[in-house]
N, C-alpha and C positions, 0 to 999 in steps of 0.2 A: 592590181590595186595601187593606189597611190601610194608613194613610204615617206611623201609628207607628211601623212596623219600621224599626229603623238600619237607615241608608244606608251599610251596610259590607258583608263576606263574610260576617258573623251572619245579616245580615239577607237578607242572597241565601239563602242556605238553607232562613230561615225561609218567605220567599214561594216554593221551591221548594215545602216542605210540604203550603201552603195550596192551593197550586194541582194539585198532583199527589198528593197520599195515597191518592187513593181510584184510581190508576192506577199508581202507580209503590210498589214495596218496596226494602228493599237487604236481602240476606242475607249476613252479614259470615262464617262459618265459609266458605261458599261463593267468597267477594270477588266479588259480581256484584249489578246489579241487576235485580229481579223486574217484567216490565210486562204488565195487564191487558192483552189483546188482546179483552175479550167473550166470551169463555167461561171460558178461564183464564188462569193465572199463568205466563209464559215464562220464561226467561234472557233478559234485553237481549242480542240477540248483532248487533244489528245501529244500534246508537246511537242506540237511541228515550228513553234517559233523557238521553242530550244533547243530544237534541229538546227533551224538556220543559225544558231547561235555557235552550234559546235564546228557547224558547217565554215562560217565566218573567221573564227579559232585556226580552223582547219589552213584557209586561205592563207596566212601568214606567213606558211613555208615556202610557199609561193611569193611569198614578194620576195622573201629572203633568197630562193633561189637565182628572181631575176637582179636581185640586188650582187648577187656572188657575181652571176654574169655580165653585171655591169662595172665587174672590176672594183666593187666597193666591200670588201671585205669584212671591214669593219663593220658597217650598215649591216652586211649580212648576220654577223656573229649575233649583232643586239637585238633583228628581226625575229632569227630564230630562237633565242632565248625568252623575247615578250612571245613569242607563240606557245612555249613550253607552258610558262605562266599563265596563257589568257584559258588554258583549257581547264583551270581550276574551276569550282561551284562559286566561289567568291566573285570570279573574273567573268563570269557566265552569267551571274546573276546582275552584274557591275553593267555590262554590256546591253541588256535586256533594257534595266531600268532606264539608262542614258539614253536609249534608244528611241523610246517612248515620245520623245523633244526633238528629236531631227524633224527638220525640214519636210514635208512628203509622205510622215510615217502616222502621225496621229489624223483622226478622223471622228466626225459627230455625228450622234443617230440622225441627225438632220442629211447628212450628205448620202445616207446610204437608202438604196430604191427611191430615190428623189423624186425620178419619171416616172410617174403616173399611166403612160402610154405604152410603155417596157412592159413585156413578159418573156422571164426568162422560161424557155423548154429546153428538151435535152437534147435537140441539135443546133440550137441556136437563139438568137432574143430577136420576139416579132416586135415591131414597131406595130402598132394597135391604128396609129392615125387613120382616119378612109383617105386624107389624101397624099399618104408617104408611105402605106401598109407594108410589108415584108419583113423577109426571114435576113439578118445579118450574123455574123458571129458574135459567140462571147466575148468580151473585154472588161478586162480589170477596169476600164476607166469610166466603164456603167456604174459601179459602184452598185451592183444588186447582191444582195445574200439569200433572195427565194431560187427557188428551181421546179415548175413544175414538170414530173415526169410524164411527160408524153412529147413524142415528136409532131412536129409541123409536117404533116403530107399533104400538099393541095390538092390532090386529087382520091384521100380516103374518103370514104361515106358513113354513112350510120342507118342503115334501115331499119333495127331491130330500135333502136331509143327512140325516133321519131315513131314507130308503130306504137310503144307502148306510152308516149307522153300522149300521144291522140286517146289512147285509152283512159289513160289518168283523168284527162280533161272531159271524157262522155261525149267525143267525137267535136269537141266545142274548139275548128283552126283557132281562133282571133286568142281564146287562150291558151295553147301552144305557140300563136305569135310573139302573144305575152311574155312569156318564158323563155322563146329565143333572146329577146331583146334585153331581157333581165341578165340570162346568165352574160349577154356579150358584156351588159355593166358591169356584172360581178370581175369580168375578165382586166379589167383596168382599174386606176386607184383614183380613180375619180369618184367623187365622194357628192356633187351637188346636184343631186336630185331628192337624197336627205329624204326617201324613202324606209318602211318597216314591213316588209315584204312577212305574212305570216299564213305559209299552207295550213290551212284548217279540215280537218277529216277526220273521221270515228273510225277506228278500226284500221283493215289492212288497207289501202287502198294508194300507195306508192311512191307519198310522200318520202317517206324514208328513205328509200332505194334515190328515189333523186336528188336528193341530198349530201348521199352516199357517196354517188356516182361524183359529183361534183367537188365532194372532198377531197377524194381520191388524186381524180385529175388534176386537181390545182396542187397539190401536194402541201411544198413551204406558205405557200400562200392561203392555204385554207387551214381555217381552226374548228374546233368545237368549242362555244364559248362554255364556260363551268356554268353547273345546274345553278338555273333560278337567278343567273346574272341579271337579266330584265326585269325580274320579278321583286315587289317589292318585298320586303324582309328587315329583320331588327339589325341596325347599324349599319354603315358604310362599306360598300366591297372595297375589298384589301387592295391596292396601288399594282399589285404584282398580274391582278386580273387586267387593267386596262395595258398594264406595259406588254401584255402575249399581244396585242394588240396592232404592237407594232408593225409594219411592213406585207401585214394580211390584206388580201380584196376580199375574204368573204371568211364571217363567222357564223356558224349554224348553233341557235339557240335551240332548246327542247324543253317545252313547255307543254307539261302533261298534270299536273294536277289540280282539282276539281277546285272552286272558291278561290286561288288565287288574285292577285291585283299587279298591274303593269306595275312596273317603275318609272313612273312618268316621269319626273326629273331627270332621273339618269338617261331613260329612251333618247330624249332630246337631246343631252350633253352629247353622248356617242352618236347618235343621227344628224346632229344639227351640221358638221364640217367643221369646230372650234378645236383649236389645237389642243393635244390631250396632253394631260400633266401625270405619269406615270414612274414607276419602278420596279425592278429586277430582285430579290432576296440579294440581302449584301450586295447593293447595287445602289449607285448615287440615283436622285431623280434627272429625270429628263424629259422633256417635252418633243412632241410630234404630229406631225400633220395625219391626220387619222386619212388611210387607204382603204379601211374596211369596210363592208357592209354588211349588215344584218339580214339573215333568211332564217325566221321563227317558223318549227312546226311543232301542231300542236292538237290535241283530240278534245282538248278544252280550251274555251275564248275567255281569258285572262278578265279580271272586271277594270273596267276604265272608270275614273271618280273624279277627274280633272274637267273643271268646267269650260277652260279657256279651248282652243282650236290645234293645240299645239302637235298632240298624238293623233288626232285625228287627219291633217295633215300629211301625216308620214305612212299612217296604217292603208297596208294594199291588201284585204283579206282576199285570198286564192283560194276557193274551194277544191276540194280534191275529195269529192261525192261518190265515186264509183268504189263499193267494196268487194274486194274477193272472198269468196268462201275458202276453208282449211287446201281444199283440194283444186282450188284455180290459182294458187302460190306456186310460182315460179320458184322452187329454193335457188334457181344455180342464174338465175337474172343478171345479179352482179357480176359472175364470171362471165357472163356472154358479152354483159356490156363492157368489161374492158376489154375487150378485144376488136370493140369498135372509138376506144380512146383517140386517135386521128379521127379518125371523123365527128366524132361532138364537138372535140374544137373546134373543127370547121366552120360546125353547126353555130357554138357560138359566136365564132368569128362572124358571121354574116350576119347573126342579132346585134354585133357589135358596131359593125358596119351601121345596119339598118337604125340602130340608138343613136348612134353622131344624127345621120339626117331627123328622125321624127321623135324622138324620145322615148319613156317607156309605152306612152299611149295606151292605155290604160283600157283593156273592152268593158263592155256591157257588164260580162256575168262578176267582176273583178267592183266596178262601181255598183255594182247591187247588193253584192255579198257585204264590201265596206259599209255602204249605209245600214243596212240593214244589222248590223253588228253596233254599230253607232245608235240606232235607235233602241236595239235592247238593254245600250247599256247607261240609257238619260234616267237613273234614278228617279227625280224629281217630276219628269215628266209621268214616270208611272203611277206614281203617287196621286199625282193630277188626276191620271185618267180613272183609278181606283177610287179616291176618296172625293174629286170635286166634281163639280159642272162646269162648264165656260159661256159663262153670261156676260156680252160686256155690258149691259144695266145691274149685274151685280156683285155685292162686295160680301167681302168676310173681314172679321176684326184679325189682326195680325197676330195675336196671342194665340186665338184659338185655330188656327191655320196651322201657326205652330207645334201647337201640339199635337195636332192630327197628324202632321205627318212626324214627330216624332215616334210616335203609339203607332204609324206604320210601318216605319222603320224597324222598331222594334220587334212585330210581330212576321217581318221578314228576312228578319236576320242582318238588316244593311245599318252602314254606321251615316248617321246624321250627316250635315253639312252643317260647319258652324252656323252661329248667328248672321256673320258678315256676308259668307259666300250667300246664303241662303237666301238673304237679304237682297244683295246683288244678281243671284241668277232669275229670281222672281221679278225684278226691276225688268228684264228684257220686255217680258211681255204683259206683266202685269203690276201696274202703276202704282206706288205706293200715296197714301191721300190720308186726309182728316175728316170723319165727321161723325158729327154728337158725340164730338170730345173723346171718339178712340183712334189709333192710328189702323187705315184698313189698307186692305189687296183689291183695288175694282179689276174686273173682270172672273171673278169668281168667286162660285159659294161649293158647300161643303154639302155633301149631301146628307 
């Protein structure tokens, strides 16, 4: 160690720096510090930067020693004495906080998993690109704090999860193609495809287990977002839901009760790529680049009441139609399939591949399911098809339009659309006009 550095709490800092930067971070929006364990970047959550603290302390007799040996006696005396002193809770404490300000040692949730193309596994971080792909070491100067646990084998396979995703799908390749190229997205923190991927199925039929499997394997990286985050409900989710949000590729929603309604606003804010304004309990705010993606399953279709384009958009509805009876349940599924963990990566890995060249490219049964989900849920249009005719030689007075379909509304449980939207969404196709002094709808009458 230098024996430049004042014998004061400056200079306990300073030798905190020198001795720890390339192991210890502090991340001040967060108020914690960051410690390299060999792969990645943790939270201290168990007093290893007061380790290095005491460890530091420690060093002092050491310079005092090579101070003795360089014939500085004096130097020595007053080395070893600030060493006696720095080991106190005062001088420890002194040392930590000073520390915080060095040069090298603080750090912003912006710098950390920055790379998009990085995943870290447990033998090393693949580079994701198709045209740099590979396995390198860990390095501190990644600045990643996820870890999926599973090794990179380029030569493991997975025959048991490809047999049963063909199953899931009722033998349909183009959607198991589907799903290869999805999970290779979910594999990266690329966010601009600003897709709402939502397995739809009654019953047992395997969603779950895929889901499962996926959470598993991504570990840090994958969350379970908290019930009914999409779903709309009284008041604003708490700050603390979007900041889990942080440094995830994939959040698995679970959306299972009957009558609910999307959260259209929020779907959009979290789907759209807009940088997220979040917080931690006792935690400053901070903002970030959102990595995550959304995989909604669900045995009920959420109701959509947004008239604009926006959810529609992003909604990839995935059927998963095939159901097992009590006694075609694999209970021990999940255990088999980790045991094929190297090979689903693989497996994604080549969806992942194959997503750079063509995208998620979307099959048939994937755009039929969407539409057809999309058409169940045009309020307005049913309305139409229940209570009007479509004549374009005939009109209805706007009053009594209105009322009709609010008395349909009502008798099927659905809430209104104001005056305005109502106004508006009937403008698409049906013209508003004047005549014998009432304001009317031409192209339709009431039956």
């Amino acid at each position: 160690m230098d024996t430049r550095l004042p014998l004061n709490d400056i200079g306990l800092g300073q030798r905190f720096d020198k001795l720890t930067r390339h192991d210890a971070r502090c991340c001040h929006p967060w108020h914690s510090w960051l410690i390299w364990d060999g792969r990645r970047w943790q939270k201290d959550a168990s007093g290893r930067a007061t380790e290095h603290a005491k460890a530091t302390a420690r060093s002092i007799y050491t310079e005092a020693a090579k101070a003795q040996e360089a014939d500085e006696p004096g130097l020595a005396k007053e080395l070893a004495k600030f060493a006696g002193q720095s080991h106190s809770l005062r001088s420890l404490n002194a040392m930590l906080s000073l520390a915080q300000s060095e040069s090298g040692i603080p750090v912003q949730p912006t710098e950390l998993d920055a790379d998009p193309w990085l995943l870290n596994v447990g033998n090393g971080v693949l580079d994701l690109r198709r045209d740099s792909f590979g396995l390198r070491p860990h390095r501190q100067v990644d600045m990643i704090t996820q870890l999926a646990p599973v090794r990179y084998e380029p030569d493991a396979t997975c025959p048991l999860w490809e047999r049963v995703l063909l199953e899931w799908m009722a033998g349909d390749h183009d959607l198991v193609a589907f799903l290869q190229r999805l999970c290779g997205y979910v594999l990266t923190g690329r966010t601009d495809t600003h897709v709402l991927p939502f397995c739809f199925g009654t019953g047992s039929n395997g969603k779950g287990v895929f889901t499962a499997t996926l959470l598993e394997l991504l570990g840090d990286y994958a969350m379970r977002a908290p019930d009914e985050l999409l779903i709309q409900r009284r008041g604003e989710p708490h700050p603390t839901e979007r900041a889990d949000l942080h440094g995830k590729r994939l959040a698995v929603a679970t959306e299972n009760e009957a009558g609910c309604r999307w959260n259209e606003t929020l779907i959009k804010s979290l789907t759209g790529g807009d940088r997220v304004r979040a917080r931690r309990m006792r935690e400053d705010f901070f903002e970030f680049t959102p990595t995550h993606k959304f995989i909604v399953t669900g045995n009920h279709r959420p109701a959509v009441r947004g008239r604009d384009h926006g959810i529609w958009r992003r909604m990839r509805l995935i059927p998963f139609l095939v159901t097992y009876t009590e006694d075609q349940i694999d209970r021990e599924l999940p255990d088999k399939l980790r045991a094929e963990w190297s090979g689903i990566l693989n497996w994604a890995i080549r969806g992942c591949l194959d997503w750079q060249l063509a995208g998620l490219s979307e099959p048939k049964a994937v755009r039929t399911a969407t539409a057809d989900y999309r058409a169940s849920e045009d309020v307005l249009a049913q309305f139409i098809e229940d209570c009007c005719t479509i004549d374009p030689d005939a009109h209805v007075a706007t009053g009594e339009l209105r009322a009709a379909y609010e008395k349909w509304c009502e008798t099927n449980g659905e809430k209104p659309l104001g005056s305005r939207a109502f106004s508006t969404t009937l403008g698409d196709d049906y013209r508003g006009d004047k005549r014998g002094g009432q304001r009317v709808r031409v192209g339709l009458r009431l039956k």
